[in-house]
C-alpha positions in Angstrom: -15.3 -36.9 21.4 -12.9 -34.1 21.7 -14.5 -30.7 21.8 -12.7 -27.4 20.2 -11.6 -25.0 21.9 -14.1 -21.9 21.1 -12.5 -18.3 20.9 -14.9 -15.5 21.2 -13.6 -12.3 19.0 -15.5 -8.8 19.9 -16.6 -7.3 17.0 -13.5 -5.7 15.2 -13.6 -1.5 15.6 -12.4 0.9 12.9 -9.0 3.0 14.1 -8.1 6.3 12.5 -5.2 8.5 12.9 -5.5 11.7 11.9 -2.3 14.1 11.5 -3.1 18.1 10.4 0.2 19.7 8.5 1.8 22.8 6.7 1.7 21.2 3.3 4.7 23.8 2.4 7.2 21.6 4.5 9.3 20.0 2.4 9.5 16.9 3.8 6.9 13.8 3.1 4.1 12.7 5.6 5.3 9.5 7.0 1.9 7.9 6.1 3.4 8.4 2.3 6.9 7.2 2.4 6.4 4.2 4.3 3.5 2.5 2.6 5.4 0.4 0.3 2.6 -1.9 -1.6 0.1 0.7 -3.0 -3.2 -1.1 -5.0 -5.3 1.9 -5.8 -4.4 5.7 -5.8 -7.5 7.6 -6.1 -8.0 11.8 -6.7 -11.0 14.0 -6.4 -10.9 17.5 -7.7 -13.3 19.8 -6.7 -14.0 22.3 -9.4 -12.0 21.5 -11.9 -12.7 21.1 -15.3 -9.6 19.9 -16.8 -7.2 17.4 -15.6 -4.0 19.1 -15.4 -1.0 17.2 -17.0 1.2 16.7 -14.4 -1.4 14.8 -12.3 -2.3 12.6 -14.9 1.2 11.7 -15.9 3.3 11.8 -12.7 1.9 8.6 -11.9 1.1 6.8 -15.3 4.7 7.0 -16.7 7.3 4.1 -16.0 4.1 2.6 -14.1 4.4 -1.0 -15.7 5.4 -3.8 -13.6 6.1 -7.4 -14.0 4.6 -10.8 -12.9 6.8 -13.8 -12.2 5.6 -17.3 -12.3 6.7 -19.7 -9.8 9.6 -17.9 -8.7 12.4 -19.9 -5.9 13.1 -17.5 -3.0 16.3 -18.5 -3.1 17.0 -16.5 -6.6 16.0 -13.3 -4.5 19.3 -13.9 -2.2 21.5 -14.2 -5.2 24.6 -11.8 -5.1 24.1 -10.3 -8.5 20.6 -9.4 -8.1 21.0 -7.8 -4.6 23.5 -5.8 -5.6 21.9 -4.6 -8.8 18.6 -4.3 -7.8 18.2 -4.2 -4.3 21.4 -1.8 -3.1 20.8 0.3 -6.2 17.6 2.3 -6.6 14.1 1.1 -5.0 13.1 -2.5 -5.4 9.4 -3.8 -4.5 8.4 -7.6 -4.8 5.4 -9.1 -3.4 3.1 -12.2 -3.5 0.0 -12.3 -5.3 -2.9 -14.9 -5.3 -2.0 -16.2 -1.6 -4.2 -14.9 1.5 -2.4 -13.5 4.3 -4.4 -15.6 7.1 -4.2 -19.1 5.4 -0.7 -19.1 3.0 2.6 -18.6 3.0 3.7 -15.2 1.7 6.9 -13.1 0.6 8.0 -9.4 -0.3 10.9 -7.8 -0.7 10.4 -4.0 0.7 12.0 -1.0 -1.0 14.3 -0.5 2.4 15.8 -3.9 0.9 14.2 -6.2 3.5 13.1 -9.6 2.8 10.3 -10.7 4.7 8.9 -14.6 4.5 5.4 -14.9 6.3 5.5 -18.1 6.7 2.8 -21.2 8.2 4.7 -22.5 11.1 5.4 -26.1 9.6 7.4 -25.1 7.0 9.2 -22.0 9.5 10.2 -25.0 11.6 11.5 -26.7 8.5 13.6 -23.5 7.6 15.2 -23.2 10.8 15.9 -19.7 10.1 15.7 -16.8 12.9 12.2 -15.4 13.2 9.3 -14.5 15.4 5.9 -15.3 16.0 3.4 -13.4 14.1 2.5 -10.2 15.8 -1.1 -11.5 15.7 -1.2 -15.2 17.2 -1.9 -14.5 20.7 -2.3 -18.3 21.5 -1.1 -20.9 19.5 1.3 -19.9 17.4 0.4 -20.9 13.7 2.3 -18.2 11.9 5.8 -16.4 12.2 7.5 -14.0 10.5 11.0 -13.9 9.0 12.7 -10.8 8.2 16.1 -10.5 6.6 18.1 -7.3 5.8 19.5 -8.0 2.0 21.4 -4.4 2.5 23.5 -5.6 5.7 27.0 -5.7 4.9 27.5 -8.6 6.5 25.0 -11.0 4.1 27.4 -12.4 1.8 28.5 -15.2 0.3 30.9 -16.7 2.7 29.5 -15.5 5.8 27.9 -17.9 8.0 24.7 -16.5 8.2 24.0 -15.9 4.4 25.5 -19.2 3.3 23.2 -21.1 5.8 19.8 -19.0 4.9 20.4 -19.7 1.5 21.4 -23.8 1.9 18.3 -24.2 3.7 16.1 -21.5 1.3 17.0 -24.4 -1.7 17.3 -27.4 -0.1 14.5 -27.0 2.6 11.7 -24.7 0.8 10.3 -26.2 -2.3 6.9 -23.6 -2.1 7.4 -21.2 -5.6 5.4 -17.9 -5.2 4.1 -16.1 -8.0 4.9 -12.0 -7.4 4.7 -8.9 -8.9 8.0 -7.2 -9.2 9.1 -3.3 -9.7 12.1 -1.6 -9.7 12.8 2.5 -9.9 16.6 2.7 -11.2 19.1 4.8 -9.0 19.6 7.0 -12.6 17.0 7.2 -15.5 19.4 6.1 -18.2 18.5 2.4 -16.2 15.8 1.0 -17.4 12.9 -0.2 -15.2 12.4 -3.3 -17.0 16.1 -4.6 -16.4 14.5 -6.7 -13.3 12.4 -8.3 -15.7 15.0 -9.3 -18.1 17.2 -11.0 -15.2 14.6 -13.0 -14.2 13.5 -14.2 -17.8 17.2 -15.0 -18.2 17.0 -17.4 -15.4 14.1 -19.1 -17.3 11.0 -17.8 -15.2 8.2 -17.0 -16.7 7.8 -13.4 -17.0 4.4 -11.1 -18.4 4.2 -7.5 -18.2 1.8 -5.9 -16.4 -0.6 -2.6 -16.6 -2.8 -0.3 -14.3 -5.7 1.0 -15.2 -7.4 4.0 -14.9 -11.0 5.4 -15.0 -12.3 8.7 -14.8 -16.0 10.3 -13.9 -17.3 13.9 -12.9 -20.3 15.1 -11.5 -21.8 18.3 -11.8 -23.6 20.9 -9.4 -23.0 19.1 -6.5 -22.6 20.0 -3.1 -19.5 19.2 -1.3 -18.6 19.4 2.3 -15.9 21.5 3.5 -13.1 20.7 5.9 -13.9 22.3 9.3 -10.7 23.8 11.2 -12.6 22.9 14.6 -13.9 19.6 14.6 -12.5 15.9 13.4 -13.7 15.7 9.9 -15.4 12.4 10.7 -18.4 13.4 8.3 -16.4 14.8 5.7 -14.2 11.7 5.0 -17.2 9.7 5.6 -19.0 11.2 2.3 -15.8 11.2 0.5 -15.6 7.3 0.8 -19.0 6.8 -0.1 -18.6 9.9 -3.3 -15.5 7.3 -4.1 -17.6 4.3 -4.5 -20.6 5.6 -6.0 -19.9 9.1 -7.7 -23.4 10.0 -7.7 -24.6 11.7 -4.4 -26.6 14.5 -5.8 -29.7 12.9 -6.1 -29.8 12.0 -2.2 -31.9 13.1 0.1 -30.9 15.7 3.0 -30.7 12.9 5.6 -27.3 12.2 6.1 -26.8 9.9 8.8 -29.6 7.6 6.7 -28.8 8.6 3.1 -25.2 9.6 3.2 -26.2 13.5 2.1 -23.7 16.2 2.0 -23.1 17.1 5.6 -22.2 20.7 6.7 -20.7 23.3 6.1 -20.8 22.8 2.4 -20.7 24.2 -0.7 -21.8 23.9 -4.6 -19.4 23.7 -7.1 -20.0 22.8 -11.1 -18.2 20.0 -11.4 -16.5 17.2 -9.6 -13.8 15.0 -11.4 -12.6 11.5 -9.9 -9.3 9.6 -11.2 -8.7 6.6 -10.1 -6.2 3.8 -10.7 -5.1 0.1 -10.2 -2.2 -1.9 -10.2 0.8 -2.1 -8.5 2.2 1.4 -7.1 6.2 2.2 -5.6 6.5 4.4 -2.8 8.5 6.2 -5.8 5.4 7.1 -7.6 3.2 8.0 -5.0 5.2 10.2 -3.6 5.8 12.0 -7.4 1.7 12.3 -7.1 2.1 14.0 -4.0 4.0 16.5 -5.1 2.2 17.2 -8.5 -0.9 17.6 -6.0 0.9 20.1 -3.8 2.1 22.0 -6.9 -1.3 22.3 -8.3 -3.1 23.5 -4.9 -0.4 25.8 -4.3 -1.6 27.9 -7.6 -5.0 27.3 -7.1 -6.8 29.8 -5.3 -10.8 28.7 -6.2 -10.2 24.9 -5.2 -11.5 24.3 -1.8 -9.8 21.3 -1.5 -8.3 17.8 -3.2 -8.5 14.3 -1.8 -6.0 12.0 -2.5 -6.5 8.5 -1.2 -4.3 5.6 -1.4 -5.2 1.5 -0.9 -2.8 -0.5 0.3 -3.2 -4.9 -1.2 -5.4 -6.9 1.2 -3.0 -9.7 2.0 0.4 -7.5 1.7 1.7 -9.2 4.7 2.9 -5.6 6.1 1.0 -2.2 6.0 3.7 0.7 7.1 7.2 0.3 7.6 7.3 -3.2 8.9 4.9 -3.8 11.1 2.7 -6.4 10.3 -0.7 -6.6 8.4 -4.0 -8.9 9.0 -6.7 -9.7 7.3 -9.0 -10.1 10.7 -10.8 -6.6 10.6 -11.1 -5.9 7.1 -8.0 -6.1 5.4 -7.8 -2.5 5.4 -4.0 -0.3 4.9 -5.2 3.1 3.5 -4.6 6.2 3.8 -6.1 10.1 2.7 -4.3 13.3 2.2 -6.4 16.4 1.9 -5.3 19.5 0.3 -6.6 22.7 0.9 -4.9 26.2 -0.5 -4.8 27.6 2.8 -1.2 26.2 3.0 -2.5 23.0 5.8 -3.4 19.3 5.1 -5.3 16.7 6.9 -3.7 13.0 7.0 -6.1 10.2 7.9 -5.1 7.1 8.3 -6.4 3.7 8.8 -4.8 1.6 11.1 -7.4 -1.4 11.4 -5.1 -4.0 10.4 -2.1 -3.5 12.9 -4.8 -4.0 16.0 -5.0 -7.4 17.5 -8.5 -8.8 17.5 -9.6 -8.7 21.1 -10.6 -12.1 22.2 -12.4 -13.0 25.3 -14.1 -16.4 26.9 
């Protein structure tokens, strides 16, 4: 009787990076534009009573997004569609309902990359250019095709794109079902024109909504962001204020009960937005902004959260560098506003660390 091979994995640990910043710059955090597949976007607003406009709406206009049914990767190298939807404006595609460590996935990234995760049987099958997933240390089960739909070179007629898409029809029979959005180059476009192209081509196409809840608490203590020490504390209670919205009945033992930790302070109310769906780099980064508007004019806010989840089997976290669901699945990350003109940035980088493995 043959006896597996037995790997040994040390517990998985949780990695942070942590960036403090003028939030009057101009530019973006990093953390923001290159976190292309965006689940949940959560605020809290410390003392604040009403929800100003711009917060609410920023995000929850021209937010709809489309499932496709069974789509062929080989429509998504199609002339037309690349060069209306992928060179023009901000295109994101990705695969729902298949896991990351056991399927073969797809997206198409708003940088106009098309990347094919696949199982190693059917990459063989392909015999397309690729490279073993970032994560298989040993025996390679998994690798990783990436293919730039913007290069001026992938067009009908040219070797490379007339052989990726021979073999993408006659060698890949796997349909995918995805969610699709695209943010127009002008705003006389319209959003749903990706929709429509596909439905033309017969697919099977439903629109799709987020949704939104809100809560508040009242006289609560907060913590307050220390300029001296690494916040560990104060993000820790603002995850656990995120799940359970109801921390004012704890006890003062924090390390058991999750209490306020200090410094802190009491404010009358506490309001918490969240919402779900299927977010573009496009409309996070107009939630940013409204945010650093709002705090700008505030002076009585001592801070607002803003946290953002990336999908669990997204097959890449930031930029293009690869995502696993070994540790928890985890590609988040929090901004922290405070109207003393800085922010904090914390993010989680769990799932672009190998798991350490030892015999």
């Amino acid at each position: 009787m043959l006896s597996p091979e037995v790997w040994n994995f040390k517990p998985p640990q949780y990695h942070v990076m942590t960036e403090k910043r003028d939030y009057k710059k101009l530019d973006i955090p990093d953390v923001v534009e290159s976190h292309y597949f965006n689940h949940s976007v959560s605020l809290v607003l410390p003392d604040t009573i009403r929800i100003p406009d711009e917060l609410r709406t920023c995000i929850s206009e021209d937010s709809d997004y489309y499932r496709i049914d069974g789509l062929n990767v080989f429509e998504l190298i199609n002339k037309e569609f690349i060069e209306a939807f992928v060179k023009k404006g901000e295109l994101s595609l990705l695969t729902i309902g298949n896991k990351i460590d056991l399927d073969n996935l797809i997206v198409i990234t708003p940088t106009g990359h098309l990347i094919l995760s696949l199982l190693t049987e059917d990459f063989q099958k392909l015999g397309l250019e690729g490279k073993v997933s970032f994560f298989d240390r040993k025996v390679h089960t998994r690798y990783v095709v990436t293919i730039d739909l913007k290069c001026e070179s992938f067009i009908p007629g040219k070797k490379n794109y007339e052989h990726t898409q021979k073999v993408l029809k006659e060698c890949f029979n796997q349909k995918f079902d995805v969610i699709i959005s695209w943010d127009p180059p002008d705003e006389n476009l319209c959003p749903s024109s990706v929709a429509a192209w596909f439905y033309k081509r017969g697919y099977n196409v439903s629109l799709c909504h987020q949704t939104f809840i809100q809560k508040a608490e009242y006289s609560l203590k907060i913590p307050l962001l220390s300029n001296d020490s690494d916040n560990d504390k104060f993000f820790e209670w603002l995850g656990v204020f995120s799940i359970s919205g109801d921390l004012k009945n704890k006890e003062d033992n924090y390390v058991n009960t999750y209490a306020c930790p200090s410094p802190f302070t009491e404010v009358g109310q506490v309001l918490y937005l969240q919402w779900t769906g299927f977010f573009t780099r496009k409309s996070i980064i107009n939630l940013y902004n409204a945010v650093k508007k709002y705090v700008s004019i505030q002076d009585t806010v001592p801070w607002i959260s803003l946290h953002v989840q990336g999908f669990l089997d997204s097959p890449i976290s930031w930029d293009l560098k690869e995502h696993t669901f070994y540790t928890d699945g985890d590609n988040s990350y929090t901004v922290v506003f405070r109207p003393i003109n800085h922010l904090i940035v914390r993010k989680s980088v769990n799932s672009n660390n190998k798991p350490r493995i030892f015999q």
